[in-house]
Backbone bond lengths (Angstrom), bond angles and torsions (degrees), N, CA, C in turn:
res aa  C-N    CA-C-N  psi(-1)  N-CA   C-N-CA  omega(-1)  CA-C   N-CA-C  phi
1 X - - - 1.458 - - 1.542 108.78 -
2 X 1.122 132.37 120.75 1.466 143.44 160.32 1.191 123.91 -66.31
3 X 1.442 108.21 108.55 1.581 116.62 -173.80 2.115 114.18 -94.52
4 X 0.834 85.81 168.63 1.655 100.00 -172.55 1.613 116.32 -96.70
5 X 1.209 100.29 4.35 1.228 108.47 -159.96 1.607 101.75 -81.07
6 X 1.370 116.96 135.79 1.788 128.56 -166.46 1.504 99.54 -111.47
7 X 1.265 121.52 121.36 1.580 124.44 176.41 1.852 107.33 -88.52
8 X 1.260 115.28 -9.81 1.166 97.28 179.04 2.075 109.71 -148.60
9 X 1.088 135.51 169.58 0.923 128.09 -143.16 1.467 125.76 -97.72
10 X 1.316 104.32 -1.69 1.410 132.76 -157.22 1.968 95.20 -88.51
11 X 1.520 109.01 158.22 1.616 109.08 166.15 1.456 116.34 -111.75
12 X 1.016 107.14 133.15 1.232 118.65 -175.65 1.651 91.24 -95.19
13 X 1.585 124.36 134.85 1.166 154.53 -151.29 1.617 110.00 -97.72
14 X 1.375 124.27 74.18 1.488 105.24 174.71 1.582 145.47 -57.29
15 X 0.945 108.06 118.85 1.582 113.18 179.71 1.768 113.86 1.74
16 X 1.483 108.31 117.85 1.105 133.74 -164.51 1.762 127.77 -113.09
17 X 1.113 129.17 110.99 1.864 114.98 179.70 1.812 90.85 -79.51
18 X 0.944 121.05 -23.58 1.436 108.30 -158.54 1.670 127.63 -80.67
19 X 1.557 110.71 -10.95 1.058 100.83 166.87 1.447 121.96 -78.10
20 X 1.781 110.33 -38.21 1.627 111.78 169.22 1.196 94.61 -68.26
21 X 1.157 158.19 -62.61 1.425 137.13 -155.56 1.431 111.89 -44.32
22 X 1.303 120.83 -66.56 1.430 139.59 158.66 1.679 99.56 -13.72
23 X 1.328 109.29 -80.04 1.717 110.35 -168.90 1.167 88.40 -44.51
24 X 1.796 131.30 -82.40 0.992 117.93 -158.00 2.052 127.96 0.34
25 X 2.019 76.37 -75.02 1.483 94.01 -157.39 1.409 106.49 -73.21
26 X 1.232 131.95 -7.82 1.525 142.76 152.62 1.762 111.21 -45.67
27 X 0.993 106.16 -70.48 1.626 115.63 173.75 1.415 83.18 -54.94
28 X 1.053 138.64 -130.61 1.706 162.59 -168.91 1.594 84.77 16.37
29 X 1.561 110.73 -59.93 1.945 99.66 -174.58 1.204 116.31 -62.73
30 X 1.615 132.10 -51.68 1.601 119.27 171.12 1.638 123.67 -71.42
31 X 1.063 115.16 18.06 1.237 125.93 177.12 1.808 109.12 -99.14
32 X 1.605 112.56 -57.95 1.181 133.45 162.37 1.503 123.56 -49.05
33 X 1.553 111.99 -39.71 1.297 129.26 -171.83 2.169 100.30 -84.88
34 X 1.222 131.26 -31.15 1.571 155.51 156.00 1.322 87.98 -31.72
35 X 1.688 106.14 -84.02 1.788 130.54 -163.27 1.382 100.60 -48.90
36 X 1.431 126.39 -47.65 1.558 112.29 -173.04 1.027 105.93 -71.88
37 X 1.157 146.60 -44.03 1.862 147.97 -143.83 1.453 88.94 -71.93
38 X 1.819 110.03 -45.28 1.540 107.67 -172.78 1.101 112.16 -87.88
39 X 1.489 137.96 23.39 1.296 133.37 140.08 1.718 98.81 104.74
40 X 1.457 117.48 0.23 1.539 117.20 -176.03 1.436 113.32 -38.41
41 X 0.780 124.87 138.60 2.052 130.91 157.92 1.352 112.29 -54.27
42 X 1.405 133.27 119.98 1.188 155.54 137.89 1.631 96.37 104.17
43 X 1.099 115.09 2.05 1.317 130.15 -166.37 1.798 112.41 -54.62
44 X 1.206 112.34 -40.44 1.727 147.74 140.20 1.967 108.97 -8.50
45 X 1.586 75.36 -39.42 1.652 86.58 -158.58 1.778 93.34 -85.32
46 X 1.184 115.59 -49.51 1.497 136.57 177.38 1.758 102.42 -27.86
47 X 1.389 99.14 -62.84 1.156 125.11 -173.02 1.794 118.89 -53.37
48 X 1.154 92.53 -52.15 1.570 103.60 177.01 1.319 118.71 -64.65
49 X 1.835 110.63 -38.57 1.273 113.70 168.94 1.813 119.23 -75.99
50 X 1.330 112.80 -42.82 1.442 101.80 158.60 1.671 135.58 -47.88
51 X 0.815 111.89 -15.15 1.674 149.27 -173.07 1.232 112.86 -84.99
52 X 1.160 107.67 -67.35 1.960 118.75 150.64 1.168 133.88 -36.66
53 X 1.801 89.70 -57.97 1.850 91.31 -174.56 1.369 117.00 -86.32
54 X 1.610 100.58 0.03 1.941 114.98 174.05 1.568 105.17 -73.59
55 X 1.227 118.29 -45.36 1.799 126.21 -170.57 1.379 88.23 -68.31
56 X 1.569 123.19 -76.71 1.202 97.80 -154.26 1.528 129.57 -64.56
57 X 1.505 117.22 -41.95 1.248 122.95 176.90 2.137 104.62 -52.19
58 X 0.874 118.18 -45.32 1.583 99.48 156.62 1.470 141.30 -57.69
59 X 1.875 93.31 -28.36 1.563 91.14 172.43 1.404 113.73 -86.66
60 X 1.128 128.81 -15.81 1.510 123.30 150.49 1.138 127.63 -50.22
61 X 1.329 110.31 -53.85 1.860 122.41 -171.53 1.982 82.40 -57.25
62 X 0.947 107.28 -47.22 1.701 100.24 -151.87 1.914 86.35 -70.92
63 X 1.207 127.17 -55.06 1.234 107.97 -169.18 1.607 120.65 -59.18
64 X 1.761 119.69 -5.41 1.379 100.03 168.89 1.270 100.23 -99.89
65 X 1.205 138.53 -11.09 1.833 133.95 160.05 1.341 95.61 -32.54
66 X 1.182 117.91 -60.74 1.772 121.25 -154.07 1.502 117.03 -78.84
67 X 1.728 104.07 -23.65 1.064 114.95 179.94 1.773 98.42 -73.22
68 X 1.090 127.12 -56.22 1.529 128.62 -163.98 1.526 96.33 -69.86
69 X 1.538 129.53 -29.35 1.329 102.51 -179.33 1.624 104.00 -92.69
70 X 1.099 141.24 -54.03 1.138 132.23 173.82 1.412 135.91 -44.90
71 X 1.260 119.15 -70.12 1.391 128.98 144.38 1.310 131.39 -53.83
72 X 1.026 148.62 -27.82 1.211 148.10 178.96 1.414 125.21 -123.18
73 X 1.346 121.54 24.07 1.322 145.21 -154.82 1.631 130.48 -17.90
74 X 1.760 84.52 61.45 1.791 90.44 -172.27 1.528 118.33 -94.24
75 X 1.226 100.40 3.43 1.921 123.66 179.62 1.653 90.56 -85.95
76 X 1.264 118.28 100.67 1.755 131.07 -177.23 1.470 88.21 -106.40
77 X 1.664 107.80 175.31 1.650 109.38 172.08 1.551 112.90 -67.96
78 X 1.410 115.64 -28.53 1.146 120.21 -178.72 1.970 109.27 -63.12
79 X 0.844 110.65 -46.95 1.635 139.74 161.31 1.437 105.26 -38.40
80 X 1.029 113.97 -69.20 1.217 121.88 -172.76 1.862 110.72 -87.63
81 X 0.813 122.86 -46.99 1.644 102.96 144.39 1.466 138.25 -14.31
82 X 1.549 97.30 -57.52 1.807 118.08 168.70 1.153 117.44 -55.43
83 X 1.633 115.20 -27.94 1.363 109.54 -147.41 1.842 91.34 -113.09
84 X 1.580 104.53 -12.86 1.343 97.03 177.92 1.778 121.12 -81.28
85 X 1.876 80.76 -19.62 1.388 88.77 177.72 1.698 114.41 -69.34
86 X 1.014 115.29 -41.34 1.112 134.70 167.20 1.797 120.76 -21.78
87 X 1.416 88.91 -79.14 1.289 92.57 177.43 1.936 111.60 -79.42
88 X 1.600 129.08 16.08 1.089 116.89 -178.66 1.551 94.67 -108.89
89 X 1.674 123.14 1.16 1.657 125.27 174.64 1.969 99.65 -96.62
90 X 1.588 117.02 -50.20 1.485 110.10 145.16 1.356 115.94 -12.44
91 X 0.941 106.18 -98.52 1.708 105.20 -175.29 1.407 143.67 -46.27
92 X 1.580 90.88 -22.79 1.832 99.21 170.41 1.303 80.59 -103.17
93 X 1.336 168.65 29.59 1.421 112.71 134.75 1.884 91.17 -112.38
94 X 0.951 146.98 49.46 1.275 162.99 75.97 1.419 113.19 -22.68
95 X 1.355 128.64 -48.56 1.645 106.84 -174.59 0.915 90.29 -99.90
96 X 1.502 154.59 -23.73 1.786 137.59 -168.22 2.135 97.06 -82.30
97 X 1.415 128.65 -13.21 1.421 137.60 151.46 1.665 92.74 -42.16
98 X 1.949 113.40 -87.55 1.224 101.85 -161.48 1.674 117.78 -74.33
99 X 1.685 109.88 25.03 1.529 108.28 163.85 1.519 105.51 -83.75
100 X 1.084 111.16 -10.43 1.639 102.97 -168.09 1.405 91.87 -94.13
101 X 1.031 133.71 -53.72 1.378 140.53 174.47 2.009 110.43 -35.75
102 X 0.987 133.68 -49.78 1.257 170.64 -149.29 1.803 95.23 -86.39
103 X 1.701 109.16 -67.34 1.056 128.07 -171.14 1.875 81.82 -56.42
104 X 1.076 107.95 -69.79 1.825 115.77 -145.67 1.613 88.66 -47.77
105 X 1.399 124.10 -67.74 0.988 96.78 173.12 1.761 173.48 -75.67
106 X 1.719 108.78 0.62 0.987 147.48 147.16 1.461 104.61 -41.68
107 X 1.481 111.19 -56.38 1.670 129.59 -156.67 1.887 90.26 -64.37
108 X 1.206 131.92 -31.20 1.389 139.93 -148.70 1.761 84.21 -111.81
109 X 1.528 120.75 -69.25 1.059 119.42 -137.67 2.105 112.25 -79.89
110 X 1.449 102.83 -15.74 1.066 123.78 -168.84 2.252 95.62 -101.85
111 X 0.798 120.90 3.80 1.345 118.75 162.15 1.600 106.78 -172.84
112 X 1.149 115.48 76.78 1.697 131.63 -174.46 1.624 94.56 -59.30
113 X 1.712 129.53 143.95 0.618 104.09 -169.57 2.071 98.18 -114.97
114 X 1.147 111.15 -150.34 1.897 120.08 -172.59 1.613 103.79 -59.05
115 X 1.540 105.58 -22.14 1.615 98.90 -161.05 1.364 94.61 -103.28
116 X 1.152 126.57 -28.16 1.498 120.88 170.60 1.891 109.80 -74.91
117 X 1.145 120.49 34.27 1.676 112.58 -176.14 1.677 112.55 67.45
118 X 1.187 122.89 -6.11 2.004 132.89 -168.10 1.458 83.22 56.54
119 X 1.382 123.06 70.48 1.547 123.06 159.25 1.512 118.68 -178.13
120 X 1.485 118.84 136.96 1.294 124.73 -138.48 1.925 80.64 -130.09
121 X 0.862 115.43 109.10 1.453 160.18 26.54 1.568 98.54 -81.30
122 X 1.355 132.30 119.81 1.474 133.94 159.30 2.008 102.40 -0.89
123 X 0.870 103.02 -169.41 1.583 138.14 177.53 1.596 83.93 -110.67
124 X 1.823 92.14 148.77 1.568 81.21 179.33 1.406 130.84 97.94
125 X 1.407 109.08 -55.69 1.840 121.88 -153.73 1.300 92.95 -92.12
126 X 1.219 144.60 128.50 1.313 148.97 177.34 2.163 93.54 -99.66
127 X 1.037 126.78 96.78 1.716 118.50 175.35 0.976 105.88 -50.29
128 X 1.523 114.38 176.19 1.204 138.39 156.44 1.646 130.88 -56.43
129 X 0.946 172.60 144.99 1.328 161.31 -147.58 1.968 98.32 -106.38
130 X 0.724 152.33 94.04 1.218 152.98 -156.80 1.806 116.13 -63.07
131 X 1.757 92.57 -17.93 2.009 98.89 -145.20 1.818 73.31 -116.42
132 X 1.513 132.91 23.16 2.066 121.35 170.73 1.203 84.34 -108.48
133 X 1.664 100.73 -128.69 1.604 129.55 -161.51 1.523 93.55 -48.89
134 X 1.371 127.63 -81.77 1.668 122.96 -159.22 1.385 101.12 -38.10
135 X 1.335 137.59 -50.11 1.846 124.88 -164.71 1.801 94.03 -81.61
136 X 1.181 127.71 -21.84 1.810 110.39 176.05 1.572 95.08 -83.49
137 X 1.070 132.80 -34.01 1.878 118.67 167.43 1.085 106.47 -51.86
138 X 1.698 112.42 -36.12 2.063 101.51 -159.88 1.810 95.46 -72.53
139 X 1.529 115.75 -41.58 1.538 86.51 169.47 1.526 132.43 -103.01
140 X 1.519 105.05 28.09 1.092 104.27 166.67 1.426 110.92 -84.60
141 X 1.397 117.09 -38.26 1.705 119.55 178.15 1.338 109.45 -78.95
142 X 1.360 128.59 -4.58 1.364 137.37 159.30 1.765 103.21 -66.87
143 X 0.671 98.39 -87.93 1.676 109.67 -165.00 1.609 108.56 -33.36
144 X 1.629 97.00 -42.90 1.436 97.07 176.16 1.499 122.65 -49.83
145 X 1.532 98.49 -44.84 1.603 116.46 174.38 2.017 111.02 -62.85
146 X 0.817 113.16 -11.88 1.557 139.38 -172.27 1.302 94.67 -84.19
147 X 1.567 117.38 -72.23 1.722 132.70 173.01 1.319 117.09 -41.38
148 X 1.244 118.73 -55.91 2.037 139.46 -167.43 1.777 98.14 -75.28
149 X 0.977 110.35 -29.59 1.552 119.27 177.36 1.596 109.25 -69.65
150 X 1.526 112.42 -58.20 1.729 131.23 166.98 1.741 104.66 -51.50
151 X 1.317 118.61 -37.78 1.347 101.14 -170.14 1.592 98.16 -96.00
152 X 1.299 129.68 -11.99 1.163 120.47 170.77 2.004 122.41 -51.86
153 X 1.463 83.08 -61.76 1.788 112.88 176.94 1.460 97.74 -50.69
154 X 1.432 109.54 -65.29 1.570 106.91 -175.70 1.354 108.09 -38.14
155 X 1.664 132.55 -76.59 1.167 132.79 -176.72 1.804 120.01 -37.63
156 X 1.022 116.19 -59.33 1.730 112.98 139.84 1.087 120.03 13.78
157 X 1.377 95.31 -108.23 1.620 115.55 179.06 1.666 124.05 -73.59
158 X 1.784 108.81 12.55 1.179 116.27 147.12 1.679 104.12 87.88
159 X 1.323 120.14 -2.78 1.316 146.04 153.58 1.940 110.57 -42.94
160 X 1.142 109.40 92.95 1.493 101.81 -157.63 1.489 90.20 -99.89
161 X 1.039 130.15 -40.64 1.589 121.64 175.58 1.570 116.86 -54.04
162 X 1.345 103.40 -47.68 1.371 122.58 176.24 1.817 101.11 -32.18
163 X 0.975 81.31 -70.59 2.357 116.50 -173.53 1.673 83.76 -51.44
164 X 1.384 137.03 -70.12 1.451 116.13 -146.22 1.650 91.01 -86.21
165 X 0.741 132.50 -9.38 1.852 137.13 -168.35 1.465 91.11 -79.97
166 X 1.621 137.36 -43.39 1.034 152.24 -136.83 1.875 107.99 -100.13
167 X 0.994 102.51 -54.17 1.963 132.33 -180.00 1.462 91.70 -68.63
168 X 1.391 120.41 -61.00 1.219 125.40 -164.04 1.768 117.46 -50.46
169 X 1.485 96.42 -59.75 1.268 119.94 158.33 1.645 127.60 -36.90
170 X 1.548 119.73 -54.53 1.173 143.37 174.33 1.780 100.06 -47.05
171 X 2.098 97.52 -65.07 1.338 89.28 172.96 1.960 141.49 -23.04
172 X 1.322 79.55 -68.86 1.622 119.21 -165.19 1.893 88.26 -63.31
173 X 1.156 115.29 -40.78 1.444 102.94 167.08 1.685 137.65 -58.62
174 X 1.688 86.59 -39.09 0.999 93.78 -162.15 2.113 97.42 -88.00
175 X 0.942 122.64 5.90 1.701 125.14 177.48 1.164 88.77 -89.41
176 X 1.582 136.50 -50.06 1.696 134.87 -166.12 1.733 97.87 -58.62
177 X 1.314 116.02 -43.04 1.036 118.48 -178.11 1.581 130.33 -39.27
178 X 1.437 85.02 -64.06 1.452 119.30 179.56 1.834 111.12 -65.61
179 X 1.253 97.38 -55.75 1.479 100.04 165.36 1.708 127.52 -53.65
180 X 1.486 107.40 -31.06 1.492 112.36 165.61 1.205 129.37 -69.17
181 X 1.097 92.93 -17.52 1.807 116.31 -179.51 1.610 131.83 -69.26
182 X 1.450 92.13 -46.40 1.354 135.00 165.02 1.747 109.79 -49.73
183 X 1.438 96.50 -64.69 1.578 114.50 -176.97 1.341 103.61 -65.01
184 X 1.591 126.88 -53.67 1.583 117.02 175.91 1.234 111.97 -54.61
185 X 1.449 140.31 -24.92 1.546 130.16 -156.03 1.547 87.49 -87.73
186 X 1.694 127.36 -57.49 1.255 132.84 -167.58 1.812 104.81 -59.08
187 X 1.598 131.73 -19.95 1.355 108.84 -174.45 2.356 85.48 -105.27
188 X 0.737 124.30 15.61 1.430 122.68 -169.52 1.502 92.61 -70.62
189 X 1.775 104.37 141.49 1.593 92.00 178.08 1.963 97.05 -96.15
190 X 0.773 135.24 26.95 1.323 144.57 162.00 1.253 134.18 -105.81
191 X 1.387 130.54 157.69 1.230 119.75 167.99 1.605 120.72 -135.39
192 X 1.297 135.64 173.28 1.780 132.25 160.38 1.324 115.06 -16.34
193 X 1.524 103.06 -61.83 1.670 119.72 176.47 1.460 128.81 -32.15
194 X 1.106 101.95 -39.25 1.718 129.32 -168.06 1.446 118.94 -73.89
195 X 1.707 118.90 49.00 1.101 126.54 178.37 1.683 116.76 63.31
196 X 1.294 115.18 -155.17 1.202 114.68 -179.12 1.328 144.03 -64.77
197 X 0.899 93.51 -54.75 1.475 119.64 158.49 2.209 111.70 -37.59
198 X 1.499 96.10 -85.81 1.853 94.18 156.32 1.196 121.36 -32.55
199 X 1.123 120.73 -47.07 1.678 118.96 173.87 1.414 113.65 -57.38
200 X 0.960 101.86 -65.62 1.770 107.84 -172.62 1.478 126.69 -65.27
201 X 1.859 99.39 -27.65 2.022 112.40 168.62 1.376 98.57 -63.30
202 X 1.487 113.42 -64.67 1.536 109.31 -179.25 1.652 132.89 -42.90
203 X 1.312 101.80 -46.80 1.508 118.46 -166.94 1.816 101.98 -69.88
204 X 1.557 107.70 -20.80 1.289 113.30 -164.88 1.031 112.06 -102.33
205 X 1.643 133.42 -13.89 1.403 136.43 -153.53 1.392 78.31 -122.50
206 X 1.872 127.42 -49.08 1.449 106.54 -151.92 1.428 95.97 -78.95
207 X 1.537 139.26 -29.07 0.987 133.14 -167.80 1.703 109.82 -74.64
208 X 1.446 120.37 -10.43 1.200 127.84 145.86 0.945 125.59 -59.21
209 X 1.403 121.82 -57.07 1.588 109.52 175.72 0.869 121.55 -88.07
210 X 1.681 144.77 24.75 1.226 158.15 120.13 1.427 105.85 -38.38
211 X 1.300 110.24 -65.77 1.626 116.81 -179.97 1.631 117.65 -60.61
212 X 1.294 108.68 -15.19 1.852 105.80 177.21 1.543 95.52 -113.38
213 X 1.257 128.18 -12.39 1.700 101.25 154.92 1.366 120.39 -89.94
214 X 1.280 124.81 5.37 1.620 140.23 164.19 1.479 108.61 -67.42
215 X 1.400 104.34 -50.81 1.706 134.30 -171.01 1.415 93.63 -58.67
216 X 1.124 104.08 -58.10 2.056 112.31 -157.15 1.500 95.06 -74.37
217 X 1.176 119.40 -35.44 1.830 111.26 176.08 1.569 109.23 -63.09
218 X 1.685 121.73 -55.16 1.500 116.38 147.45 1.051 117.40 14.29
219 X 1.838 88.76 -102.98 1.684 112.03 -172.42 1.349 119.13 -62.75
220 X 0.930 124.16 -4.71 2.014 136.67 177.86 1.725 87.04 -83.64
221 X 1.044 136.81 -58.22 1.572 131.61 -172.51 1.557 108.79 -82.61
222 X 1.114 133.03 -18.00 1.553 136.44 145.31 1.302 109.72 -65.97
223 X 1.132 146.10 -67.18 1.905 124.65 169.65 1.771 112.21 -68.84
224 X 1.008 132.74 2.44 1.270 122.57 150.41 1.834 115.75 -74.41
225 X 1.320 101.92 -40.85 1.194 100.12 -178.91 1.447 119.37 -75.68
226 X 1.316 119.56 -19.25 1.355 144.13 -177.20 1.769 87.33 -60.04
227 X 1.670 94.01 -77.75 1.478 108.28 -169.10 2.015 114.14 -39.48
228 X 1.142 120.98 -14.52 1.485 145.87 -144.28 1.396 109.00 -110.21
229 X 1.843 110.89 -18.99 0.995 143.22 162.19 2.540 88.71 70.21
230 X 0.895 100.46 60.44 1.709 119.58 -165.21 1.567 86.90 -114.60
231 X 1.169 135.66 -71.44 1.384 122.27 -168.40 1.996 120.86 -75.54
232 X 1.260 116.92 153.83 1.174 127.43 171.78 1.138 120.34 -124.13
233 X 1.065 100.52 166.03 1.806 107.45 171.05 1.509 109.81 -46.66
234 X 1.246 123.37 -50.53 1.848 125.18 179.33 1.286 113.63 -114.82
235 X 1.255 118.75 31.47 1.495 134.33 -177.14 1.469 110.20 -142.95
236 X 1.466 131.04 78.62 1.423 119.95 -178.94 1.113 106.95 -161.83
237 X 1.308 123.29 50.66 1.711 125.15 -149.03 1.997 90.96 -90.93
238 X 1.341 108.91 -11.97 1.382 100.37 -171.44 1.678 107.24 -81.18
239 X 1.484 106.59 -56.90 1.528 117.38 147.37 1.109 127.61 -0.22
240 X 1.769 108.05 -72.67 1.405 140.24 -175.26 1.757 105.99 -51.55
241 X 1.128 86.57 -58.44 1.854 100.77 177.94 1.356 108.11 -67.58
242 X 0.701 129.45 -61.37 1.884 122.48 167.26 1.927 121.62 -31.63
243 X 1.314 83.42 -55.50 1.379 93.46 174.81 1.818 112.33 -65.20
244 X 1.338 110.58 -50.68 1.203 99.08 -165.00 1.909 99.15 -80.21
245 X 1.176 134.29 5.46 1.246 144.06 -173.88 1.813 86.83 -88.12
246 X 1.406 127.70 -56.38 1.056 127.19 -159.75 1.638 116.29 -63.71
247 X 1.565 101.11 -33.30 1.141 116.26 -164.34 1.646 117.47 -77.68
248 X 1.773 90.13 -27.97 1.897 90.58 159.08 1.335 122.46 -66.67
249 X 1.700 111.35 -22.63 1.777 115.48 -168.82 1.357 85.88 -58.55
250 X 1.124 109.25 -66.39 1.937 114.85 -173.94 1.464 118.38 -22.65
251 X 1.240 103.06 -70.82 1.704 108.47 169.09 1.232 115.66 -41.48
252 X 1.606 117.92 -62.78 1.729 100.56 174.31 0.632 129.52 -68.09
253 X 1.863 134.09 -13.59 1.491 113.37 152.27 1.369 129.84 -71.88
254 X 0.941 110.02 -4.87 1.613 113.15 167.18 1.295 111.98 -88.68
255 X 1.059 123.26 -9.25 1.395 126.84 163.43 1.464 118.11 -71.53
256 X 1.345 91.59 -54.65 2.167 113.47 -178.49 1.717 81.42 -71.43
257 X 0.859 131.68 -83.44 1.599 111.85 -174.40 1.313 130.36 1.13
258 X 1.654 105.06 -71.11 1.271 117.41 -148.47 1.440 92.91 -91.86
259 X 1.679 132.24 -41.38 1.544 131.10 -177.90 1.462 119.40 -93.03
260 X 1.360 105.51 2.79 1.730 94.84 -160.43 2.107 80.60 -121.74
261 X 1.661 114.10 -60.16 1.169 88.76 -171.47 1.780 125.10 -88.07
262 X 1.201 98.48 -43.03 1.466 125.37 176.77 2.220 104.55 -47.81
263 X 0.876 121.12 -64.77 1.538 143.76 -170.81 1.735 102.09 -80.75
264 X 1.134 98.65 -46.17 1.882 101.02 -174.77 1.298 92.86 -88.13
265 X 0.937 157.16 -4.89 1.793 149.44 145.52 1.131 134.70 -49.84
């Protein structure tokens, strides 16, 4: 007779379509996303469907994550240890990404060379104004981080209004954010095109706000789950990860702040 019985504390992972599915539609999107830039025919279409079958096949994989830790309680401390580790190697090689970014531009801006005028903003480049929109983002993505912090504690101490008052908030920050973002790129008298400098504002800000509409999808499935009554006081490792995901966005904008608009001006 075959017993059920587990000698040690860890989960062993049952057979899955969703991680190959996932790759799949990963390849299929930078492949599709190649074809459009180069102008391919219907290629548009490629894209949208890779795009599709990327959300959902993740939002599955993620709904049996939640299912095995919530419902089926195979997320142990030991479990959840793994998984914190997890997402704390995520994130550093996430910030050593915007070291390269960082490097490129330092590498340009800290010895401009004959073809750029020997001057950083280029000849030409009219910057960004450092003290409008970029310093009301710096405390708009502040405060948010201010908010995600309140709903953390709240959840804690079991304060559930506290927690959805908190996420909710974070949200709604973090769309103003994103939406401001949007509006600075469209009045910018520059563009990507525009030598080094364009390359590296763009590559650095949009790949930021790539990373805080990643963030805000996060925290959108942390106050759903909130709302779902799924997290606890010693049970919120999804939460946990959101939050501490958010809290690096913060840092690199204070980074892009202080070297990209403030210093590169």
């Amino acid at each position: 007779m075959r017993s059920n019985f587990q000698a040690h504390p860890f989960h062993l992972v049952s057979p899955s379509p969703w991680p190959i599915n996932t790759s799949g539609s990963l390849l299929s999107l930078t492949t599709a996303l190649v074809l459009s830039i180069h102008g391919f025919i219907y290629a548009i279409y490629f894209l949208i469907f890779a795009l599709t079958s990327l959300i959902v096949s993740m939002s599955l994989w993620f709904r049996d994550v939640i299912s095995e830790g919530t419902y089926l309680g195979n997320h142990t401390l030991a479990v959840q240890r793994g998984l914190n580790m997890g997402v704390g190697l995520f994130i550093v090689s996430e910030a050593l990404f915007f070291l390269g970014i960082f490097w490129a531009y330092f590498h340009s801006g800290l010895s401009p060379t004959v073809e750029m005028g020997a001057h950083w903003p280029p000849m030409g480049i009219q910057a960004i104004n450092p003290f409008e929109l970029p310093l009301l983002n710096t405390i708009i993505l502040l405060s948010s981080g201010v908010f995600v912090t309140y709903a953390h504690h709240s959840v804690i101490q079991g304060n559930r209004a506290g927690a959805l008052f908190g996420t909710l908030y974070t949200v709604i920050l973090a769309i103003i954010f994103t939406v401001l973002q949007g509006v600075e790129y469209t009045v910018s008298s520059f563009t990507i095109s525009d030598g080094t400098f364009g390359s590296c504002f763009y590559f650095g800000t949009g790949f930021h706000g790539l990373h805080v509409m990643i963030g805000t999808a996060f925290i959108c499935v942390g106050l759903w789950r909130i709302l779902a009554y799924h997290s606890t006081d010693n049970h919120h490792l999804g939460l946990e990860s959101s939050i501490l995901y958010w809290h690096f966005v913060d840092v690199v904008w204070l980074f892009l702040y202080i070297s990209v608009y403030y210093w590169g001006s």
